[in-house]
C-alpha positions in Angstrom: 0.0 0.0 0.0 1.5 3.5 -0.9 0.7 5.9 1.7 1.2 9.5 0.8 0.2 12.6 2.8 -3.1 14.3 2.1 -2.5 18.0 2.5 -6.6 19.7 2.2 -5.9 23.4 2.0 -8.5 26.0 3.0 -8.7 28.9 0.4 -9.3 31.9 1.9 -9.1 36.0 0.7 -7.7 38.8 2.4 -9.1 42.3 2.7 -7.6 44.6 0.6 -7.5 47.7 1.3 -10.4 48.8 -0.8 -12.1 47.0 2.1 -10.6 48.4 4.3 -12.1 52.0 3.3 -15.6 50.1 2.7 -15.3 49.6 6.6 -14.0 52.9 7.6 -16.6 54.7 5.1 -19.9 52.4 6.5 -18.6 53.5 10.1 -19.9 56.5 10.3 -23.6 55.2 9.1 -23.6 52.5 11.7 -25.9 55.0 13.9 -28.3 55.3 11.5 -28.5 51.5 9.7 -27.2 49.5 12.8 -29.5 46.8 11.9 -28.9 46.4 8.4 -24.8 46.6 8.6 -24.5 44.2 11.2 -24.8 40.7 9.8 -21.9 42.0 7.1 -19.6 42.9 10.4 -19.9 39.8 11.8 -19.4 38.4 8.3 -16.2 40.5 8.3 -15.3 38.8 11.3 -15.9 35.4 10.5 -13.7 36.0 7.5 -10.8 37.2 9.0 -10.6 34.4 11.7 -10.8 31.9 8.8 -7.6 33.7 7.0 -5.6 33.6 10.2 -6.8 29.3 10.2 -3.4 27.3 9.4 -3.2 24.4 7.0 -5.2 21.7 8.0 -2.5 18.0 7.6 -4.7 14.5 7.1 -2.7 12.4 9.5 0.0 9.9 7.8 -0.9 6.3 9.6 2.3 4.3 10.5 1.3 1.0 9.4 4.1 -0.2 8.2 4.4 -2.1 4.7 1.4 -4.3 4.4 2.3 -6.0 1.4 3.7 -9.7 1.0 1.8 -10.9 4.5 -0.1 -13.7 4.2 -4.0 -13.0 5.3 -4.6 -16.4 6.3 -1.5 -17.8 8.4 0.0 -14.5 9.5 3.5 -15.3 7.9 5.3 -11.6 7.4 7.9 -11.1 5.0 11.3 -10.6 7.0 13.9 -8.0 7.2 17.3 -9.5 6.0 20.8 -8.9 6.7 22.3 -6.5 4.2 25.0 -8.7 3.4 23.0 -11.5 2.4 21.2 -9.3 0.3 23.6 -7.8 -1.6 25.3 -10.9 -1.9 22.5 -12.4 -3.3 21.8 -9.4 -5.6 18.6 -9.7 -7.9 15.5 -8.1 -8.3 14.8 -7.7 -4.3 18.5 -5.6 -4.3 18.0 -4.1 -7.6 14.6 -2.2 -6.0 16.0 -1.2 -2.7 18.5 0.6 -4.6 16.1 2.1 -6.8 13.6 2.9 -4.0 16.4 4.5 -2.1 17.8 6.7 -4.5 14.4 7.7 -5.9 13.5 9.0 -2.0 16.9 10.6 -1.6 15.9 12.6 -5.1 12.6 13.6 -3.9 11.8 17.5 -3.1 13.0 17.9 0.3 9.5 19.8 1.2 8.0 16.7 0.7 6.8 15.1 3.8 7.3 11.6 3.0 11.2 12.4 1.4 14.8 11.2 2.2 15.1 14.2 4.0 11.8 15.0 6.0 11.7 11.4 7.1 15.3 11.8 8.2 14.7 15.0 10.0 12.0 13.7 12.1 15.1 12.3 14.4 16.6 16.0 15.0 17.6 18.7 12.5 15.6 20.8 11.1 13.9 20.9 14.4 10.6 21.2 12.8 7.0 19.9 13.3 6.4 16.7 10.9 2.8 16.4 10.1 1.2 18.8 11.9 3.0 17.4 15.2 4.1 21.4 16.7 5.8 21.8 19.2 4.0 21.9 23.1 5.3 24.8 25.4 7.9 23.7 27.7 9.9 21.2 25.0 13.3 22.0 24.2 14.4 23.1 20.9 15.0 19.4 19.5 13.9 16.9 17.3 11.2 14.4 18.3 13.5 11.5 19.1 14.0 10.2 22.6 17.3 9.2 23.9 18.5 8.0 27.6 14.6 7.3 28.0 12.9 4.0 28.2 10.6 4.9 25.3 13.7 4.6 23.1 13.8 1.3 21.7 9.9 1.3 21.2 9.6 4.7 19.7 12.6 4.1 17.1 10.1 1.0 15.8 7.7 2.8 14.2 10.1 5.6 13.2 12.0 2.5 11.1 8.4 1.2 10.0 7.3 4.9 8.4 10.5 4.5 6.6 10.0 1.0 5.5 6.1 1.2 4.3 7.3 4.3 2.2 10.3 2.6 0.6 8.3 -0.7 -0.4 5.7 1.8 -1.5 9.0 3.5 -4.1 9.7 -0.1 -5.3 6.5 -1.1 -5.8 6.0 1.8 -8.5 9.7 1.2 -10.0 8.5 -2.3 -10.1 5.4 -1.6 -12.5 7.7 0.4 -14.8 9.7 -2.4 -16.0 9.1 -3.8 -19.0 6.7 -6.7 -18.8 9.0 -9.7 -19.4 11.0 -8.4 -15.8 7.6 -7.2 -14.1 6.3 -9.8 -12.6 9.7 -11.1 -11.1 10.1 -7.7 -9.9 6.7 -6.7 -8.2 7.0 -9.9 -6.1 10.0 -8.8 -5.1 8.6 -5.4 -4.1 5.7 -7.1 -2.3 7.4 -8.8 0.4 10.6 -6.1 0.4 11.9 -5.0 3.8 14.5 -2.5 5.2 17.6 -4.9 5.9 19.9 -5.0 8.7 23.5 -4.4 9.5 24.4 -6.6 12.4 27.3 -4.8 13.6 27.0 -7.5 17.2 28.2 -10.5 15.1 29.9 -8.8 12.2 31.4 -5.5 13.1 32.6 -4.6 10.0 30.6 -2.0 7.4 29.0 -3.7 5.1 30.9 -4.0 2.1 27.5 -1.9 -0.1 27.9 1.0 1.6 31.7 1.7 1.6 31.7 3.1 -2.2 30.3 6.2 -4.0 28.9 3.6 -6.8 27.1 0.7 -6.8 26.2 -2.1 -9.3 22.4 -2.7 -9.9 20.9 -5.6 -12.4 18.3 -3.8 -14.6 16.3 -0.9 -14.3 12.8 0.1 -15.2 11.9 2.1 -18.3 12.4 5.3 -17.4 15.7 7.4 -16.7 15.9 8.3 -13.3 18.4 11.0 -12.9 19.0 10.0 -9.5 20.3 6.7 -10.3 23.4 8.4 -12.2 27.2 7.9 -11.4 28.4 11.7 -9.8 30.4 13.5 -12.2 34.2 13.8 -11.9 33.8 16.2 -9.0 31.5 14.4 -7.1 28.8 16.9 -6.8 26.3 15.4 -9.5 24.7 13.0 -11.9 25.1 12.0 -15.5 22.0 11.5 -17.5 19.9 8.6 -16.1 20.9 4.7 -16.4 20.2 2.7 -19.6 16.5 1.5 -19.4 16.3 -2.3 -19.2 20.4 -2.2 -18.9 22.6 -5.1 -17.5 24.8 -4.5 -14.6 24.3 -0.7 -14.0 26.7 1.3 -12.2 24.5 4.0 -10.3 25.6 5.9 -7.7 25.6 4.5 -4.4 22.7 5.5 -2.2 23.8 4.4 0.9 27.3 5.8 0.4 26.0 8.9 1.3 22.7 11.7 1.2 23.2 14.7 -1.0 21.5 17.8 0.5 19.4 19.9 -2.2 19.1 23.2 -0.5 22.7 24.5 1.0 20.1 27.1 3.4 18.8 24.3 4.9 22.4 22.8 5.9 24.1 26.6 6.3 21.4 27.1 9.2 22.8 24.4 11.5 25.8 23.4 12.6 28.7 25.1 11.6 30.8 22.1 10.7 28.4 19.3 9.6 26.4 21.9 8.0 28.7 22.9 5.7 29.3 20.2 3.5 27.2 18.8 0.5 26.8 15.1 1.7 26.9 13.3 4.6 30.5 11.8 5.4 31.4 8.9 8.1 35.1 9.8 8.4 35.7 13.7 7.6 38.8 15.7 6.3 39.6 18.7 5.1 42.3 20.8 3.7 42.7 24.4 5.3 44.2 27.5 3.9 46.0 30.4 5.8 42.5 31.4 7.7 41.9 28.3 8.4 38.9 28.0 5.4 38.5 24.4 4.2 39.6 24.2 0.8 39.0 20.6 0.3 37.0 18.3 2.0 36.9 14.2 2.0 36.2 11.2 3.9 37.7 8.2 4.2 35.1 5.3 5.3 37.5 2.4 5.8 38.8 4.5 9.2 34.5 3.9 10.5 35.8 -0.2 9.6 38.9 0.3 11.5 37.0 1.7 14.5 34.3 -0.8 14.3 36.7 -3.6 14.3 38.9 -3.0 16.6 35.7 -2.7 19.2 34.1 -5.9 17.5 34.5 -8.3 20.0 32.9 -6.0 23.0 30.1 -5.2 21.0 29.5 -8.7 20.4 30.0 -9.8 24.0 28.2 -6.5 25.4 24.8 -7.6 23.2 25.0 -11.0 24.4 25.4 -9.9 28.1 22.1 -8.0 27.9 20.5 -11.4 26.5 21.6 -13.6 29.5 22.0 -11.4 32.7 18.8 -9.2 32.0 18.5 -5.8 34.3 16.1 -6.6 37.1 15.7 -3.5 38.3 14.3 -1.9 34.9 13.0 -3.1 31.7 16.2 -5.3 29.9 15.8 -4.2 26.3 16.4 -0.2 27.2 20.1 -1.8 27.8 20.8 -2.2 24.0 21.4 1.6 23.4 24.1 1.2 25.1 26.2 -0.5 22.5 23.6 1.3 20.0 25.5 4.4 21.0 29.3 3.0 20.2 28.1 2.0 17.2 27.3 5.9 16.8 30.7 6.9 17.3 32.8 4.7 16.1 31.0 4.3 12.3 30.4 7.8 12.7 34.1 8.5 13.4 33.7 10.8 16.1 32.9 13.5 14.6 30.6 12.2 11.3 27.0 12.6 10.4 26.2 9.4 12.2 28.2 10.9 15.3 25.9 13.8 15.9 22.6 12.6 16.9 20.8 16.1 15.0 22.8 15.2 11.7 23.4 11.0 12.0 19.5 10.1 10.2 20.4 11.5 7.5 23.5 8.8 7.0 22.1 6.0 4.9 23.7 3.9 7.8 21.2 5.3 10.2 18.5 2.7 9.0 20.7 -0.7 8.7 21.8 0.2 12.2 18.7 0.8 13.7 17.1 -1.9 11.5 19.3 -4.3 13.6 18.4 -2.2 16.8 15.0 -3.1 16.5 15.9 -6.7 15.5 18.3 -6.9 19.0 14.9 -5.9 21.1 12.4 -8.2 19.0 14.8 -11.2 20.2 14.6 -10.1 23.5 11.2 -9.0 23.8 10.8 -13.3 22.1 12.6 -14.7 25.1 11.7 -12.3 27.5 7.6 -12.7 26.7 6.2 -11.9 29.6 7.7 -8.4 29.7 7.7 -7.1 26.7 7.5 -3.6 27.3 8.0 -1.7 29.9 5.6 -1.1 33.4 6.9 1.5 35.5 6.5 5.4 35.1 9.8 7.7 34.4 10.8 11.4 33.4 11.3 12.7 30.2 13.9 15.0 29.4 11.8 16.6 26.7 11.3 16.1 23.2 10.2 18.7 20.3 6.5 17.2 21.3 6.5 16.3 24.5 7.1 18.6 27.4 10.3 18.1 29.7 9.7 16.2 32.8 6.1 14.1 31.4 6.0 11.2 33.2 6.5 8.6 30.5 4.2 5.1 30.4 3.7 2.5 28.0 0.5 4.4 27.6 2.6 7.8 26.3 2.3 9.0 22.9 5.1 8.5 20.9 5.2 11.4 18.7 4.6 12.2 15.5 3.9 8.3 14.7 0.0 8.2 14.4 -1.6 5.1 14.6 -4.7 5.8 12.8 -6.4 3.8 15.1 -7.1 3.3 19.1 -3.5 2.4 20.2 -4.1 1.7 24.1 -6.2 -1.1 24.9 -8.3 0.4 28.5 -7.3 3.6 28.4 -8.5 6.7 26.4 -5.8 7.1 23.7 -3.6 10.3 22.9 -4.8 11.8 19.6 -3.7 15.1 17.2 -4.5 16.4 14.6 -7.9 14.4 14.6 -5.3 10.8 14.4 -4.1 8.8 17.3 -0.4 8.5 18.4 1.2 5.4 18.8 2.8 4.2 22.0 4.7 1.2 23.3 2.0 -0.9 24.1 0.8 -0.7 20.6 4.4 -1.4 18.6 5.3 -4.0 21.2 4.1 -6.8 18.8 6.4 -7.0 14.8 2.2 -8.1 13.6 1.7 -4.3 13.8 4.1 -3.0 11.1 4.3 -6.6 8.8 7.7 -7.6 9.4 9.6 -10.7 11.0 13.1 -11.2 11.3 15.3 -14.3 10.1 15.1 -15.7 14.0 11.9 -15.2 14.0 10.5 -16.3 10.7 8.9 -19.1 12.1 6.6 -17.3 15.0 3.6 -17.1 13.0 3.0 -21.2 13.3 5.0 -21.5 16.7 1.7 -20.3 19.2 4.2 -21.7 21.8 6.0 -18.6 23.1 7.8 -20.5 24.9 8.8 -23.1 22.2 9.8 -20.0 20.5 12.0 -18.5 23.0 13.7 -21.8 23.2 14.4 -21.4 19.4 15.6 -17.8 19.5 17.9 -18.7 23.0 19.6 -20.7 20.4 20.0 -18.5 17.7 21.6 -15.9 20.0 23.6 -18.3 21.7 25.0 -19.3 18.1 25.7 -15.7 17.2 26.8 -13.5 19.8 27.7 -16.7 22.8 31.1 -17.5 21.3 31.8 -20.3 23.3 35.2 -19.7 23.8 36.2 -19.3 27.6 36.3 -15.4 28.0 32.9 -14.7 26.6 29.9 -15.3 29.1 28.7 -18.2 26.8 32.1 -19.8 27.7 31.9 -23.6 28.7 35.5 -23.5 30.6 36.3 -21.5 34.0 39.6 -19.9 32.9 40.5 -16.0 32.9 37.2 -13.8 32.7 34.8 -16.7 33.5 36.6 -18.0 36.4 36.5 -21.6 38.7 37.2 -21.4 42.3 37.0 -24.7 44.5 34.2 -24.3 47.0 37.1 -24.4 50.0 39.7 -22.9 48.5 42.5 -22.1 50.7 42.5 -18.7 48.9 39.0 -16.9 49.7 37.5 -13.7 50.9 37.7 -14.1 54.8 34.1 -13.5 55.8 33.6 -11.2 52.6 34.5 -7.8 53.1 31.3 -6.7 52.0 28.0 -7.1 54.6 24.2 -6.8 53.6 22.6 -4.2 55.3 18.9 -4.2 54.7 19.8 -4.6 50.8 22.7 -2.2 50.1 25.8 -3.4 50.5 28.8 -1.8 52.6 32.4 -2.1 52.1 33.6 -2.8 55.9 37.0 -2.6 54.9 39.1 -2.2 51.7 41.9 -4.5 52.7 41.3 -8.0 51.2 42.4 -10.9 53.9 43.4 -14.4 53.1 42.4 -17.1 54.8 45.1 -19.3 56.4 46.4 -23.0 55.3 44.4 -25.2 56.2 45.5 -28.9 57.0 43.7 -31.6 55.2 45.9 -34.7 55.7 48.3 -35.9 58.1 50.8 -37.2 55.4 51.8 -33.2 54.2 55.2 -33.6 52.9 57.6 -31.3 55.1 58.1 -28.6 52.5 54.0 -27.9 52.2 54.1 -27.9 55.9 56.4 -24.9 55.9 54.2 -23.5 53.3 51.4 -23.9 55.9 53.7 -22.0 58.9 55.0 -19.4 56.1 51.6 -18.3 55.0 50.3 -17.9 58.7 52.8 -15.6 59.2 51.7 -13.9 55.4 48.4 -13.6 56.8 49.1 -11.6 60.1 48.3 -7.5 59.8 50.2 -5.0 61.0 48.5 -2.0 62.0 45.5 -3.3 59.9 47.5 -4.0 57.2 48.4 -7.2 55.3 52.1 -8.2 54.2 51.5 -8.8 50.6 54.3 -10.1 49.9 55.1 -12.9 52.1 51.7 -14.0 51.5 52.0 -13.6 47.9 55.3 -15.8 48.2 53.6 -18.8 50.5 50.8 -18.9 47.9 53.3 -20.0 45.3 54.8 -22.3 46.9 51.8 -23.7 48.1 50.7 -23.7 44.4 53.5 -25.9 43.6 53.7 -28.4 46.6 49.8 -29.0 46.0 49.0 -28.2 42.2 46.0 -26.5 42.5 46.2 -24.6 39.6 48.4 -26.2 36.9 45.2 -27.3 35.2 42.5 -24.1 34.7 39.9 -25.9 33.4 40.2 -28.5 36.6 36.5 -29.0 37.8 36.7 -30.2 40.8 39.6 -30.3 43.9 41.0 -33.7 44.6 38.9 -33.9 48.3 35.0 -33.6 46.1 34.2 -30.3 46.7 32.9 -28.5 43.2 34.4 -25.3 41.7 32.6 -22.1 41.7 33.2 -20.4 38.3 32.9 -16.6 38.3 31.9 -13.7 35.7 32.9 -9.8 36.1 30.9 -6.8 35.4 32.0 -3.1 35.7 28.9 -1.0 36.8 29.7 2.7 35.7 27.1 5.7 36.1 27.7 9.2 35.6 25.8 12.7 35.1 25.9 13.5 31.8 26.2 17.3 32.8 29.3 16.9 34.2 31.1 15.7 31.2 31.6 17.1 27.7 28.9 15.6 25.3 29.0 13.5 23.2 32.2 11.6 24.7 33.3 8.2 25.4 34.0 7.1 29.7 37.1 4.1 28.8 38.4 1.7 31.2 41.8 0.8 31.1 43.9 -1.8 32.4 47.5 -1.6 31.6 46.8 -0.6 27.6 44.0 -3.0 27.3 40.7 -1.5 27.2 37.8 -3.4 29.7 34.9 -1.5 28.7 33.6 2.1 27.3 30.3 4.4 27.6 29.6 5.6 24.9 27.0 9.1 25.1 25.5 11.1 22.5 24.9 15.0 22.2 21.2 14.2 23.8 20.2 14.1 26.3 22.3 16.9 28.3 20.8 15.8 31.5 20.6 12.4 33.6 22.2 9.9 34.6 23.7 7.4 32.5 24.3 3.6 33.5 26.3 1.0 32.0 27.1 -2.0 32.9 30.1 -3.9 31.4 31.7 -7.6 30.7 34.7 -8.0 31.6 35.3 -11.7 30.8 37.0 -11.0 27.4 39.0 -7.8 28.4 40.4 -9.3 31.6 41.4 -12.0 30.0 43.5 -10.0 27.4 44.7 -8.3 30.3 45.8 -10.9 32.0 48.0 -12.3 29.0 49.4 -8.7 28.1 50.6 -8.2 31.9 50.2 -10.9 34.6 52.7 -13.3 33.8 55.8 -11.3 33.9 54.5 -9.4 37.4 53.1 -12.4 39.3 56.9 -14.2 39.1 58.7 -11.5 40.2 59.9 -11.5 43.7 60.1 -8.8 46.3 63.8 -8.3 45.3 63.3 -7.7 42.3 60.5 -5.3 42.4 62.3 -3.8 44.8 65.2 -3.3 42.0 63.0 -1.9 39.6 61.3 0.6 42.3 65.0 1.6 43.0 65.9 2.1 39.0 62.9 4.3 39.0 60.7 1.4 36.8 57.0 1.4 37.7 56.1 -2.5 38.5 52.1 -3.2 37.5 50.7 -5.7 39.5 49.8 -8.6 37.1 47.6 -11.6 37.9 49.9 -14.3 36.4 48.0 -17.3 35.2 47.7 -18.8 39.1 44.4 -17.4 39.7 41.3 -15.8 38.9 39.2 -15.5 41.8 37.4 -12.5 43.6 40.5 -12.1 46.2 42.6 -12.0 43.4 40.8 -9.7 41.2 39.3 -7.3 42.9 42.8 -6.1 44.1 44.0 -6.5 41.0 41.6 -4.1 39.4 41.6 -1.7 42.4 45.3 -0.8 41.3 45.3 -1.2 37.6 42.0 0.4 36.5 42.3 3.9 35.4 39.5 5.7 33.6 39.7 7.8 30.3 36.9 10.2 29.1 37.9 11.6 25.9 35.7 14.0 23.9 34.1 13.1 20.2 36.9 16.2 19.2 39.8 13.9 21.2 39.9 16.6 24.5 40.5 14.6 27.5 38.7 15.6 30.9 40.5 15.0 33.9 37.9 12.2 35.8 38.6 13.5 39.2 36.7 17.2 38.2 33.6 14.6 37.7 32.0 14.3 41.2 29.4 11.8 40.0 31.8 9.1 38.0 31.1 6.2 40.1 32.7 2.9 39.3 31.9 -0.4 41.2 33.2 -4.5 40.0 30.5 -7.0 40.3 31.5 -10.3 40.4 28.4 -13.4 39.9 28.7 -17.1 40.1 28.6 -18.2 37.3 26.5 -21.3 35.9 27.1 -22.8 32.6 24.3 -23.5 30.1 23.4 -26.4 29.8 22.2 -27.2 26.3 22.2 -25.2 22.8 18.9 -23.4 23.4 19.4 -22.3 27.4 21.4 -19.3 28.4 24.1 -19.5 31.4 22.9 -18.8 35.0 24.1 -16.1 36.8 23.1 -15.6 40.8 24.6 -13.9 43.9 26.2 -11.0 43.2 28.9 -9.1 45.0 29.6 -5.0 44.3 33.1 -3.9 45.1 33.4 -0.4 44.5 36.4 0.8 42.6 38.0 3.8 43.1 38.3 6.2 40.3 41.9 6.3 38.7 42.7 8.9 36.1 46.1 8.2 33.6 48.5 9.8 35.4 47.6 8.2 38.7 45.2 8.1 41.5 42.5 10.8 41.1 43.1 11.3 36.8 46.0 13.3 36.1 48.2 13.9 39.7 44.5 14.3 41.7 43.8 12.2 44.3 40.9 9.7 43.9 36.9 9.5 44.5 
């Protein structure tokens, strides 16, 4: 179904001023013919509040693209990855292309454009079908971010998109010539926006990483739009062949050319200066400092992406398996939604700046497989598939700042066209009513499915169906290895601990208190050697005296080092830990295996937005925040694997530190060499790990322009470790168990030292 806007104008006259001098002149007779003059007065009047009416807007339904669904079973066409797709090529690739660039070359007035559609999410900053602005909303676009309304009102903002692009290839479809049109309005029929899923494959997808692109046929007519750019870049040739083989068109998702330079010379005096939209920007400057040339140079976006690959990938299966209880779970995939922002976006790209990144052809294949990450979720999590709790909103270019936000709220400008809340009375404008979260919760609404989920139209068991998508996530983003959460071993991030260990937190330094948890004492204490046999060989039994004496405080304070030196003997004499993936201690008792989180919250008023928080351990980076320009205010949470990192950690540093003896660390201290406190491969464990991150982990926050803050000028930076037991899954189509966790709070280290750069800490 096309939908297109209805615009019903009222045509109205003005008084000129030869009516004007009619009023003034009948004036004076109003005295004498009062009863005859008034009906044209009030005429008059009438007629000048209809001239001062604005244009009326018919309200634009977000249905999403009903085409290709089967009436009688339900079965929705699905969204596919955009790799597959262009890898498969065809008639299905051929019309996305087409529908793409035939939007992008659409009058940017248009409602229903590349660029209207695009500036729903921030710039221009102006009402999108008859959607104004309510008193008390910030200058902004209508996009939510930091709010739990953002995953669900991002759906039908990507379904508006959709229905209109399928409605572009269905009419390039019926222009082809009619040996190719039937092939090709199937195609169009059950076409949906793909995916880019940067979680399993970081890399940009090889389609949008060149200005051209290669197309099968196209219809009849010459479409400008479809042209190679000229030489310089800046335009098109005249139109592709009609019914040509292998057309080279220029490359819509390369980038968005802007019509009018007004509209980009009132905003932004950087972004807004250049033609198209750019992921990785350059320029040349002259003498004053004026750009003379400009470029980008997308493979850095690949670089970036890559290099953080394996975080994103372990971040978006973390949200799967160890779901926040104190909020609704799939809120947590903007999170990595947000890295994904920067780092494509190269800091300081279009899809970097939340007012400028919709207008990147990126924007859609990223949040394509945004929506896709929360549909899983919302699968296996069925029972809670929106959120049921009330919270602030910072303010949007519709809805006033500090609305308390339910999954009742309007998510502006998305009308529904139809009740949207089932029990309550539903928000309506502009004579249409507004969608909300309870009404996109369920794909049905918008006719879509996604690969995972292509079989929950004849699966009425949700929970069969959770089963099934448990399994594809575990197959994607649960490596298996043993420093991912998925991982089937207890070594390095995921680690095993016997139950009695002769290493373990005395007591646990941390008490419950009526639910919140206080740090007693900062100074981790280890238990003393234990006897468990008569037949100890002589040298373990001077381990045993040797570490008694390691354990004793002085003035509250352990020494380290002859503690440190009786635990490797005793790792020697009794081989505890020659074997990591050892299961079980020789008397019965089973290991505990153990996961590590990072749990880092800040006010985003306090630091320089957008910006990425980093932690750092010794070069290797555990974990980063990544926030956007919006919202200004709040605070942001995160919380952060640390299986992978600390594992890479631990092979970069702890081998050389842990062997190294109180001599020679005294030699170094004495040659002026700074000795880092490794782990070593002996063990993994909270008492070892907690100390170990205590001194190691420093934290960076860098600006999207590269200006590093000093984290000790950020009074609400607050950084705690969590450490879970862990519990392996069991099968292919369960997640691991996580239960009992411990918060150790972490003080907050800058680069240069204790406090950020020469402060003291916080």
């Amino acid at each position: 179904m096309e939908v297109t806007a209805r615009r019903t104008r009222r045509v109205v006259g003005r008084r000129s001023s030869s009516s004007l001098d009619l009023t003034r002149s009948t004036s004076a007779l109003i005295p004498m013919v009062t009863f005859t003059l008034l009906p044209i007065f009030l005429f008059i009047n009438s007629f000048a509040s209809l001239a001062a009416a604005q244009t009326q807007i018919t309200p634009i339904p977000v249905v999403g693209a009903t085409t290709g669904v089967d009436a009688n079973t339900g079965q929705r066409p699905i969204r596919k990855n955009i790799n597959d797709l262009y890898t498969r090529g065809g008639p299905q690739w051929d019309l996305y292309i087409l529908a793409l660039s035939e939007m992008q070359a659409m009058d940017e007035s248009d409602e229903l454009s590349y660029f209207s559609l695009a500036g729903i999410h921030g710039l221009p900053h102006k009402p999108w079908n008859g959607v104004e602005q309510v008193d008390g909303a910030p200058d902004v676009g209508y996009c939510p971010h930091g709010e739990t309304i953002f995953a669900p009102w991002h759906r039908p903002y990507v379904a508006l998109f959709e229905q209109t692009l399928v409605s572009h290839a269905l009419s390039i479809a019926s222009r082809y010539p009619p040996s190719f049109q039937a092939a090709y309005t199937d195609a169009a029929r059950t076409l949906r926006l793909p995916f880019w899923d940067w979680a399993s494959d970081s890399s940009l997808p090889s389609a949008v990483m060149n200005d051209t692109i290669k197309v099968s046929n196209t219809p009849n007519s010459s479409l400008a739009a479809l042209s190679p750019p000229n030489n310089n870049g800046t335009g098109g040739g005249s139109g592709a062949p009609s019914g040509a083989m292998g057309v080279l068109v220029r490359n819509p998702l390369y980038s968005y050319r802007f019509q009018e330079k007004s509209v980009m010379y009132e905003h932004d005096q950087y972004l807004g200066l250049n033609p198209q939209t750019g992921r990785c920007r350059h320029e040349d400057l002259d003498a004053d400092k004026k750009p003379i040339k400009r470029w980008t140079e997308p493979w850095q976006a690949e670089e970036l992406m890559k290099a953080f690959g394996s975080q994103l990938r372990d971040g978006v299966y973390d949200l799967f398996v160890r779901p926040d209880r104190g909020g609704w779970g799939a809120t947590g995939f903007e999170g990595p939604h947000n890295t994904v922002h920067n780092n494509a976006g190269c800091n300081t790209g279009t899809l970097a700046d939340i007012d400028w990144s919709a207008f990147d052809p990126l924007f859609m294949l990223h949040h394509a497989n945004t929506d896709r990450l929360v549909a899983l979720w919302q699968a296996i999590y069925y029972h809670n598939t929106t959120f049921n709790f009330t919270s602030p909103s910072g303010g949007q270019l519709g809805t006033k700042k500090g609305t308390n936000l339910t999954a009742d709220s309007p998510l502006k400008p998305f009308h529904a066209g139809f009740p949207a809340t089932n029990g309550s009375a539903p928000p309506s404008d502009a004579g249409g009513f507004f969608h909300t979260s309870n009404s996109v919760a369920d794909l049905r609404t918008f006719g879509y499915s996604y690969p995972e989920l292509s079989t929950d139209w004849q699966t009425p068991d949700k929970e069969k169906l959770a089963a099934q998508v448990r399994e594809a996530v575990n197959k994607l983003y649960g490596s298996g290895d043993e420093a991912s959460a998925d991982g089937q071993g207890q070594e390095n991030g995921v680690a095993g601990r016997a139950a009695d260990s002769d290493l373990d937190l005395e007591d646990d330094d941390t008490v419950i208190d009526g639910g919140k948890e206080v740090e007693e004492n900062n100074k981790i204490t280890f238990r003393r050697l234990r006897s468990r046999s008569q037949s100890l060989s002589a040298s373990n039994s001077n381990s045993q005296e040797e570490d008694k004496e390691g354990a004793t405080s002085i003035d509250g304070k352990q020494t380290k080092e002859n503690n440190k030196s009786s635990f490797r003997r005793r790792s020697l004499a009794r081989s505890l830990t020659k074997n990591p993936k050892q299961k079980r201690q020789s008397y019965g008792q089973p290991a505990k295996n153990y996961y590590y989180t990072a749990e880092l919250s800040v006010d985003r008023s306090e630091v320089p937005l957008p910006c990425t928080i980093s932690l750092i351990v010794n070069g290797v980076v555990m974990g980063r925040m990544s926030l956007l320009g919006m919202p200004m205010e709040g605070i942001a949470k995160m919380s952060m694997p640390l299986a992978r990192p600390l594992n890479d950690a631990v092979k970069k540093n702890g081998g050389q530190s842990q062997s190294r003896s109180l001599r020679g660390r005294m030699k170094m201290k004495a040659a002026g060499e700074k000795s880092k406190r490794g782990l070593g491969h002996v063990d993994m464990t909270p008492n070892r790990i907690i100390p170990f991150l205590r001194g190691n982990m420093t934290v960076e926050i860098r600006s999207n322009d590269q200006t590093l803050t000093d984290p000790s000028t950020v009074p609400s930076l607050h950084l705690d470790i969590q450490d879970w037991e862990y519990i392996p899954r069991k099968n292919a189509s369960e997640f691991p168990i996580f239960q009992n966790p411990r918060k150790w709070p972490i003080g907050i280290r800058g680069p240069g030292g204790h406090g950020g750069y020469g402060g003291d800490g916080h």
